[in-house]
MOPAC internal coordinates of N, CA, C and O (Angstrom, degrees):
PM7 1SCF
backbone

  N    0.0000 0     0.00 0     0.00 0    0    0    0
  C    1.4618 1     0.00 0     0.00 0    1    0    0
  C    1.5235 1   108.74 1     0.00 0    2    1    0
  O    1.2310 1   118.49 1   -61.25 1    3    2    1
  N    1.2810 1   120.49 1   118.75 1    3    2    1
  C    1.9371 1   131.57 1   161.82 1    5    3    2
  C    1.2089 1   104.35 1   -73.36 1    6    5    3
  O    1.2310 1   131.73 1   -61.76 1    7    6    5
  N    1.5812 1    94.96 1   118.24 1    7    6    5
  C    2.1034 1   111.89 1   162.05 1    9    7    6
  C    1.1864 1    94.22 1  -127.65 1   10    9    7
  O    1.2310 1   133.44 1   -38.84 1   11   10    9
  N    1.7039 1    91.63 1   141.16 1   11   10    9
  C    1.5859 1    97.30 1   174.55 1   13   11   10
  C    1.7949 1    86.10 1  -139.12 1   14   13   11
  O    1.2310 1   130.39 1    -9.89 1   15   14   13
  N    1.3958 1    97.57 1   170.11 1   15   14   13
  C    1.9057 1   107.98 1   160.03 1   17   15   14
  C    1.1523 1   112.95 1  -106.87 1   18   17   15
  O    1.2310 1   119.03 1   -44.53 1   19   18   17
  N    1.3270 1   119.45 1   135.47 1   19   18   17
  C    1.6108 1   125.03 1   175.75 1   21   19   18
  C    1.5037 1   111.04 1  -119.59 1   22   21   19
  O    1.2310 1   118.27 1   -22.92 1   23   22   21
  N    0.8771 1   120.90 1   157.08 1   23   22   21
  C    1.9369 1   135.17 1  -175.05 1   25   23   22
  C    1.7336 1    94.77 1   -99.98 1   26   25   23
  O    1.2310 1   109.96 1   -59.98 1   27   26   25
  N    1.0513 1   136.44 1   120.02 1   27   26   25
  C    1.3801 1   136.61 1   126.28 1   29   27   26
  C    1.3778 1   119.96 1   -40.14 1   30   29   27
  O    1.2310 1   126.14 1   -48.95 1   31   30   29
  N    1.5820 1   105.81 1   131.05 1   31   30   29
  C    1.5381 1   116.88 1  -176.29 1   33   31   30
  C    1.5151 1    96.85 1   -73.43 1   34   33   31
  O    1.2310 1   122.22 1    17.50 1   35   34   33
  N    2.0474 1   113.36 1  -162.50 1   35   34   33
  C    1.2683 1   122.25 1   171.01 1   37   35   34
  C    1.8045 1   113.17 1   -74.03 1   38   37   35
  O    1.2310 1   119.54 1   134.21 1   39   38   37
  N    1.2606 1   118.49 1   -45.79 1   39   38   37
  C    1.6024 1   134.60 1   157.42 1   41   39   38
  C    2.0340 1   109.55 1   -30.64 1   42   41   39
  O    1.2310 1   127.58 1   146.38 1   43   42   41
  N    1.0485 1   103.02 1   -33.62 1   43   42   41
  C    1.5150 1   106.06 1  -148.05 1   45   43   42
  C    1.2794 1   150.62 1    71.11 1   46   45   43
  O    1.2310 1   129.43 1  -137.75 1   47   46   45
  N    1.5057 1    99.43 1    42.25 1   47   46   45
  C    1.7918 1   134.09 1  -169.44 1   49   47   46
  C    1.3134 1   105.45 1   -91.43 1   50   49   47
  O    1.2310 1   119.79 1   -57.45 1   51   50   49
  N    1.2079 1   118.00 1   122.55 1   51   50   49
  C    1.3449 1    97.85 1   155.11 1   53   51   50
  C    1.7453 1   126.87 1  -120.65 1   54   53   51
  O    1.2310 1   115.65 1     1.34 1   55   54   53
  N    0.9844 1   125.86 1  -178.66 1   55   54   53
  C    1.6043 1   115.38 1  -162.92 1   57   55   54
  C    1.9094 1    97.08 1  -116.07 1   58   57   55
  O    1.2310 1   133.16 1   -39.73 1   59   58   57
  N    1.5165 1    92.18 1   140.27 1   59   58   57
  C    1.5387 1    89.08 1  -179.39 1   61   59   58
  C    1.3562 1    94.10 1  -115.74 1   62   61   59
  O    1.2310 1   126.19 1   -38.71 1   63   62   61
  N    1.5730 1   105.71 1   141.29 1   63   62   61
  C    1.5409 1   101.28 1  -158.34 1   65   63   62
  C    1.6949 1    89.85 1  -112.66 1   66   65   63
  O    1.2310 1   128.77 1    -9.21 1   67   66   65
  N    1.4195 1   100.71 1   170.79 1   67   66   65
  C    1.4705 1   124.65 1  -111.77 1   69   67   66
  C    1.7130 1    71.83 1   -83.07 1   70   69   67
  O    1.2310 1   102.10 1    93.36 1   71   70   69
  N    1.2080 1   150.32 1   -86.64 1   71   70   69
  C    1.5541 1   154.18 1   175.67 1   73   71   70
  C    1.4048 1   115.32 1    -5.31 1   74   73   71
  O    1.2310 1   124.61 1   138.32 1   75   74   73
  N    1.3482 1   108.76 1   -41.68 1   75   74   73
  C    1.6520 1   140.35 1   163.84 1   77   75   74
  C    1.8830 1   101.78 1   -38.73 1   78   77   75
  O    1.2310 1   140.55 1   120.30 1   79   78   77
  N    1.1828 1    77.72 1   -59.70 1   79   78   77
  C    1.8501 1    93.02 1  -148.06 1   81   79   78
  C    1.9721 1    94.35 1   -87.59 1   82   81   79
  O    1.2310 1   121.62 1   137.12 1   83   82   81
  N    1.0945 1   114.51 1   -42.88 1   83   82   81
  C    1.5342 1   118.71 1   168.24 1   85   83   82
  C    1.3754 1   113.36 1   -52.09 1   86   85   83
  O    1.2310 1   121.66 1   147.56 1   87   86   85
  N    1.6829 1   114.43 1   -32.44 1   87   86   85
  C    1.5163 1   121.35 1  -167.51 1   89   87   86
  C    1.9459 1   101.82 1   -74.08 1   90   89   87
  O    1.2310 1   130.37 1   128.72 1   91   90   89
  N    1.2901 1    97.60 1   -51.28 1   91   90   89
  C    1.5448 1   107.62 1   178.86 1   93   91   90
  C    1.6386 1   111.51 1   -98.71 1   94   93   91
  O    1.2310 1   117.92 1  -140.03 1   95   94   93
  N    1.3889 1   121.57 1    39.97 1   95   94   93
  C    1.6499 1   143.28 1   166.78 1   97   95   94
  C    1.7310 1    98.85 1    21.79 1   98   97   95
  O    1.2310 1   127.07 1  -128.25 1   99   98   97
  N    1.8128 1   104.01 1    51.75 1   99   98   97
  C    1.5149 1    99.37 1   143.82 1  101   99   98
  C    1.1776 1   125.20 1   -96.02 1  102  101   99
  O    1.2310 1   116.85 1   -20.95 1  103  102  101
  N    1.7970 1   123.60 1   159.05 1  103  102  101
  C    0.8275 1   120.33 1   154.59 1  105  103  102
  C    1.2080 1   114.15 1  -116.75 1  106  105  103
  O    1.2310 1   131.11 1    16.29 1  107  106  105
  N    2.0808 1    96.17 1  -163.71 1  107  106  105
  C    1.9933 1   100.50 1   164.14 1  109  107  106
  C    1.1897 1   114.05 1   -32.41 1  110  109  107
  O    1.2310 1   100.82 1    -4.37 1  111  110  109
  N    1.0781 1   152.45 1   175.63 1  111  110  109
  C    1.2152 1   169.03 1   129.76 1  113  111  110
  C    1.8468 1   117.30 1    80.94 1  114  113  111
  O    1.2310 1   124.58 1  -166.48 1  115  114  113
  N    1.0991 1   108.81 1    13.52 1  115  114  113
  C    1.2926 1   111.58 1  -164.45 1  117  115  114
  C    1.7205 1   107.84 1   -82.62 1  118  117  115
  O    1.2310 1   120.99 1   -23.66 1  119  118  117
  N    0.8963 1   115.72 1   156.34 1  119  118  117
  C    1.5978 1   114.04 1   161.84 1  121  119  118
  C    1.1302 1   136.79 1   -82.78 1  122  121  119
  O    1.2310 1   110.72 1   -22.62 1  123  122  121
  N    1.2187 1   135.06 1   157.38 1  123  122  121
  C    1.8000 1   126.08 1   170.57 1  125  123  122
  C    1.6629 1   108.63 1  -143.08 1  126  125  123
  O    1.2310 1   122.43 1   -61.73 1  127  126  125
  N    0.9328 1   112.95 1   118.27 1  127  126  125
  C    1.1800 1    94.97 1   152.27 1  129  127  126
  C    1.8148 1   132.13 1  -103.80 1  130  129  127
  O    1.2310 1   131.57 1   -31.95 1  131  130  129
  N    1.5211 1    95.27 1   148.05 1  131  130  129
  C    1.4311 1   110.34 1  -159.42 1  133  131  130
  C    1.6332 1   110.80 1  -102.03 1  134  133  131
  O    1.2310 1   107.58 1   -40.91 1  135  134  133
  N    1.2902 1   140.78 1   139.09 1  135  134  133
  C    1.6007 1   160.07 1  -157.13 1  137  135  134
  C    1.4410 1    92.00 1  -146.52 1  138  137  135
  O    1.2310 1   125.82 1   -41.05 1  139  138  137
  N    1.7818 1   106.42 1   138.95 1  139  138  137
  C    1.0887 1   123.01 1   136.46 1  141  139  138
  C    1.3032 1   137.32 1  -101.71 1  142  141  139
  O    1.2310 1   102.56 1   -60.14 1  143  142  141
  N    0.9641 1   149.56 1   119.86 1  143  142  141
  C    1.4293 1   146.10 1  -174.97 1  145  143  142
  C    1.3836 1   125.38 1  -116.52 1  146  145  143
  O    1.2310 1   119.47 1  -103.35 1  147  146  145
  N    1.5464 1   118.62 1    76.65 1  147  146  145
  C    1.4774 1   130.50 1  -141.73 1  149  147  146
  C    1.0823 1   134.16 1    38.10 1  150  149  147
  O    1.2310 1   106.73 1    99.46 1  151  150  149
  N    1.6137 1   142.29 1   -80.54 1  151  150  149
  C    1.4464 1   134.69 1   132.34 1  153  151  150
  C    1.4813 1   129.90 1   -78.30 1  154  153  151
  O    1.2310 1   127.90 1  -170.98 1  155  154  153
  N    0.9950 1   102.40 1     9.02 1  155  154  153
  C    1.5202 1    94.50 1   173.31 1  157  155  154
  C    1.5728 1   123.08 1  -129.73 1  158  157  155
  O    1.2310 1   116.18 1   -28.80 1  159  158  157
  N    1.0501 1   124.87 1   151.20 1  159  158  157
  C    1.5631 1   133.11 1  -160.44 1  161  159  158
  C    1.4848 1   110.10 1   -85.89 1  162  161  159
  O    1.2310 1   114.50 1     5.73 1  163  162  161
  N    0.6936 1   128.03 1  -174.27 1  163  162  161
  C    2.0390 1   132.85 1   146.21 1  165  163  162
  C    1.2548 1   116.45 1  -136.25 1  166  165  163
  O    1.2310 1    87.61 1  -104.29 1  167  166  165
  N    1.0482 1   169.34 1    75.71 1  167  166  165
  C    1.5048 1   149.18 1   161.77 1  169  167  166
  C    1.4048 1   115.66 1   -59.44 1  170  169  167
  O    1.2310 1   109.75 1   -64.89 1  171  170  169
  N    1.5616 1   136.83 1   115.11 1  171  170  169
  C    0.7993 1   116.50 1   179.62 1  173  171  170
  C    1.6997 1   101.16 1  -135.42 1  174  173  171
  O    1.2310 1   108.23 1   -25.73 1  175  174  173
  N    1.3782 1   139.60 1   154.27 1  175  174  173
  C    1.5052 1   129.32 1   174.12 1  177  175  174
  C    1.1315 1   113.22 1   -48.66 1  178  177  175
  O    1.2310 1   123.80 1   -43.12 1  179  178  177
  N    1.0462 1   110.33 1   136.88 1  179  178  177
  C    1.9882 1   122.65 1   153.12 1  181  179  178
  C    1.2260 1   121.22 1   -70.16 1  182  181  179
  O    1.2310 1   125.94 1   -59.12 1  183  182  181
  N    1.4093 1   106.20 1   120.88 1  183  182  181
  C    1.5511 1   116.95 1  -172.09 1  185  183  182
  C    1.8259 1   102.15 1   -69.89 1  186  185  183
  O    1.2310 1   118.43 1   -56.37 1  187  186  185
  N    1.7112 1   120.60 1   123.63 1  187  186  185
  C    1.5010 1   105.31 1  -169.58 1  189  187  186
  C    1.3229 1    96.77 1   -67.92 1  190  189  187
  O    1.2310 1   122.05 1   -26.01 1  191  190  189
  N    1.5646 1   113.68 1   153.99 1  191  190  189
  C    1.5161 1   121.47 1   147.14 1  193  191  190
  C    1.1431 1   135.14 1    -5.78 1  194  193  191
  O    1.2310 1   132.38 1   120.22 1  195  194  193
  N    1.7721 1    93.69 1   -59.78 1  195  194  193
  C    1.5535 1   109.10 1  -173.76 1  197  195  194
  C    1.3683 1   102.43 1   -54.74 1  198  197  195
  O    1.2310 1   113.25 1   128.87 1  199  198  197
  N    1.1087 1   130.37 1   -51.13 1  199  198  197
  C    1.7070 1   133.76 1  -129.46 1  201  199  198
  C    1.7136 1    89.52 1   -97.23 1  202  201  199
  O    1.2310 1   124.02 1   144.15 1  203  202  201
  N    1.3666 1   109.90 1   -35.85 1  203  202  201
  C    1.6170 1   109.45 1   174.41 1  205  203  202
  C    1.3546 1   126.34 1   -28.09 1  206  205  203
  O    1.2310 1   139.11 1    99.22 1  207  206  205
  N    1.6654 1    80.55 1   -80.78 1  207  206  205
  C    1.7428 1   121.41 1   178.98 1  209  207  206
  C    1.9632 1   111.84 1   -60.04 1  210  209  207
  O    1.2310 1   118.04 1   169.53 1  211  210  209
  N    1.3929 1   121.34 1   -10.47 1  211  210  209
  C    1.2291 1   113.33 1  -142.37 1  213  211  210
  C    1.3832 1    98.72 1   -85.95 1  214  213  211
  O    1.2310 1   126.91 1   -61.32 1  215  214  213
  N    1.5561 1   104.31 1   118.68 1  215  214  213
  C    1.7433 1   110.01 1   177.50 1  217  215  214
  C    1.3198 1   100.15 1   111.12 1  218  217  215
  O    1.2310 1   114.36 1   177.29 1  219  218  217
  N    1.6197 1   128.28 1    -2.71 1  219  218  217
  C    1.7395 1   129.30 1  -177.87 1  221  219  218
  C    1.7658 1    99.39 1   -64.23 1  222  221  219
  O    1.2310 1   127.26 1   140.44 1  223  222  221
  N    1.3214 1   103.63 1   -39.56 1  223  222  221
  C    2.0059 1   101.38 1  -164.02 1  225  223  222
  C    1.8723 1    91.03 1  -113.77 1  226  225  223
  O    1.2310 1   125.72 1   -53.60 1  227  226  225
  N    1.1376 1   106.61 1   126.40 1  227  226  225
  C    1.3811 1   103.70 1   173.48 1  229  227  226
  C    1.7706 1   110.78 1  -114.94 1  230  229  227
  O    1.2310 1   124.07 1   -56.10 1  231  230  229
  N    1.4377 1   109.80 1   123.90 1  231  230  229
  C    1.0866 1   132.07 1  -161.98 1  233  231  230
  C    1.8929 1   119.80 1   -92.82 1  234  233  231
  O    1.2310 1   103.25 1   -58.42 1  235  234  233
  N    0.5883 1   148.38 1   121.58 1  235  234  233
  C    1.4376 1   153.54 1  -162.69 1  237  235  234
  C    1.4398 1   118.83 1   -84.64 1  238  237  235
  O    1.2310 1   126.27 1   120.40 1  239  238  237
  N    1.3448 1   105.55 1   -59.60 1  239  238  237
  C    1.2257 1   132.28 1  -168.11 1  241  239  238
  C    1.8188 1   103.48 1  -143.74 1  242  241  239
  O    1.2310 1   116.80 1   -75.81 1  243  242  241
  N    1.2810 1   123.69 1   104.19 1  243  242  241
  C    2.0455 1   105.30 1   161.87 1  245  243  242
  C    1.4513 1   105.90 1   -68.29 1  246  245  243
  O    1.2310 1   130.40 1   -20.87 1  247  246  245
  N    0.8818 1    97.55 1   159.13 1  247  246  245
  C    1.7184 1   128.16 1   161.19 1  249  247  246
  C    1.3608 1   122.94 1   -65.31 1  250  249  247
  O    1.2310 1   120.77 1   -61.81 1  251  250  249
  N    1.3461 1   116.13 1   118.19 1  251  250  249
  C    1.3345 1    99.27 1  -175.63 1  253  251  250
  C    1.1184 1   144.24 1   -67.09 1  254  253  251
  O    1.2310 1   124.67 1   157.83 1  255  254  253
  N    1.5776 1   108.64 1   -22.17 1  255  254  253
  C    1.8788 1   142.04 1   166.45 1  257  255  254
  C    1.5905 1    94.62 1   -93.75 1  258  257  255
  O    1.2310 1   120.67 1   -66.94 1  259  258  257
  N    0.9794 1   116.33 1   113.06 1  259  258  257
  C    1.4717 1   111.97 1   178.30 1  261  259  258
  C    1.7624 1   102.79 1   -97.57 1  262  261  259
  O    1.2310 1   126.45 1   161.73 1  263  262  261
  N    1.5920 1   105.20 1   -18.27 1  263  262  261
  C    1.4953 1   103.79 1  -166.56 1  265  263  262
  C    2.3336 1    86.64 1   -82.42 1  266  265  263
  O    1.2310 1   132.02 1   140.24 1  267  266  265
  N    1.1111 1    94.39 1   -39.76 1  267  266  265
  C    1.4051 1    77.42 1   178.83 1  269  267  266
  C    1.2549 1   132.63 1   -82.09 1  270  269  267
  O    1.2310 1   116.26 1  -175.68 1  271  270  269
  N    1.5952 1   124.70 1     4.32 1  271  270  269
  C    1.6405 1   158.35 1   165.52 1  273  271  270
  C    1.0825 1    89.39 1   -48.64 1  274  273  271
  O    1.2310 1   122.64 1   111.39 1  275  274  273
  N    1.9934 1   112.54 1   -68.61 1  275  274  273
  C    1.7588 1   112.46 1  -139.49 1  277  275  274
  C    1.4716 1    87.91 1   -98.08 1  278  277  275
  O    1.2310 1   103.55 1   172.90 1  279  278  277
  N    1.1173 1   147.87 1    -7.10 1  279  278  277
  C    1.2954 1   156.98 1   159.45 1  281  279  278
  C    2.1415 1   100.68 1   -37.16 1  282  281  279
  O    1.2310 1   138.39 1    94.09 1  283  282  281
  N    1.5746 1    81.96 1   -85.91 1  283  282  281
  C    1.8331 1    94.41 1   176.97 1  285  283  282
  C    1.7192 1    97.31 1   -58.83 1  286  285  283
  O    1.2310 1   117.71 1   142.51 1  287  286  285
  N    1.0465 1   121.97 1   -37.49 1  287  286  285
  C    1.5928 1    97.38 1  -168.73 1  289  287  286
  C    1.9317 1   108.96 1   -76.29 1  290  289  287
  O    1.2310 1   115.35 1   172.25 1  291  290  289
  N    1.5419 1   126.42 1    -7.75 1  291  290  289
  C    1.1225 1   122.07 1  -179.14 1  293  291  290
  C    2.0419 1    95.08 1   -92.29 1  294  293  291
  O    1.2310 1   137.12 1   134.81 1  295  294  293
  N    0.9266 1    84.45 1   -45.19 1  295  294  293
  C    1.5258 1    90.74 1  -170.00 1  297  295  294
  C    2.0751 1   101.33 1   -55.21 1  298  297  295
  O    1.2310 1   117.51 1   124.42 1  299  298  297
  N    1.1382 1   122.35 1   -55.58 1  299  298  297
  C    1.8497 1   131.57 1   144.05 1  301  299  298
  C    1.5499 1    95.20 1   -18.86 1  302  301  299
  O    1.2310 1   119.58 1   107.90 1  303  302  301
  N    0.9675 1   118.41 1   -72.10 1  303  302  301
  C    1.8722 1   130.76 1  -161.90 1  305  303  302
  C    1.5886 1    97.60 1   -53.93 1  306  305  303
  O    1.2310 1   138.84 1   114.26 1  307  306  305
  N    0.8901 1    81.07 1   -65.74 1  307  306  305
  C    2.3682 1    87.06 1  -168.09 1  309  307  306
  C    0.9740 1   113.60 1   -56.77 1  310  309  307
  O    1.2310 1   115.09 1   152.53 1  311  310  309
  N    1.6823 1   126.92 1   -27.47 1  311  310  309
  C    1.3166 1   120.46 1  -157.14 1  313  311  310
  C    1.8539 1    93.87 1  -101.68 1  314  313  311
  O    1.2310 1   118.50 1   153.50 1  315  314  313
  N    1.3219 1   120.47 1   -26.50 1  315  314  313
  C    1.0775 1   102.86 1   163.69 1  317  315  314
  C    1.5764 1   139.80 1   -96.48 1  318  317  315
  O    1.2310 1   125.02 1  -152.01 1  319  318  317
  N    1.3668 1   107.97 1    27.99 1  319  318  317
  C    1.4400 1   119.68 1  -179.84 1  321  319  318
  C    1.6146 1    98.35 1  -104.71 1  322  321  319
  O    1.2310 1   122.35 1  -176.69 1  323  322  321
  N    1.1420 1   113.11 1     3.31 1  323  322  321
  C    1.4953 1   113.35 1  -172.21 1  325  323  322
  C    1.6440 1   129.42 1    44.13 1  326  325  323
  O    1.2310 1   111.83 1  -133.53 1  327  326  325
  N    1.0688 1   133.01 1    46.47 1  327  326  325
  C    1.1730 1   122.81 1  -176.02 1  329  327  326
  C    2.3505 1    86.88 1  -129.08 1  330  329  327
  O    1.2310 1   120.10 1   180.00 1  331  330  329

């Protein structure tokens, strides 16, 4: 397990240093979500969407126009919610 100490800026940022972030394979752009638990924090990664959900809708065949797929499938959607 990597512990390090970090300083909070004036904002209340703090920097996760680079051994930190290599240890638990974040990068740029990654997510975290953050918990407090009286004095103590959690940071831990955010599991993506994708990887959640993956295998929830099982697909047969895609569509080859996908922009014209979700097109008919919103236009399907609206017309049967009735409003």
């Amino acid at each position: 397990m990597s512990e390090t100490t970090a300083k909070l800026d004036e904002k209340g940022r703090v920097r996760i240093p680079k051994r930190i972030r290599e240890a638990a394979k974040l990068k740029e752009g990654s997510y975290v979500n953050i918990k407090a638990r009286g004095k103590t924090i959690i940071i831990e990664m955010a599991e993506p969407a994708a990887d959640k959900y993956y295998g929830a809708i099982k697909v047969d065949k895609w569509p080859e126009d996908m922009d014209e797929f979700s097109r008919e499938v919103m236009q399907k959607w609206w017309s049967h919610r009735g409003t």
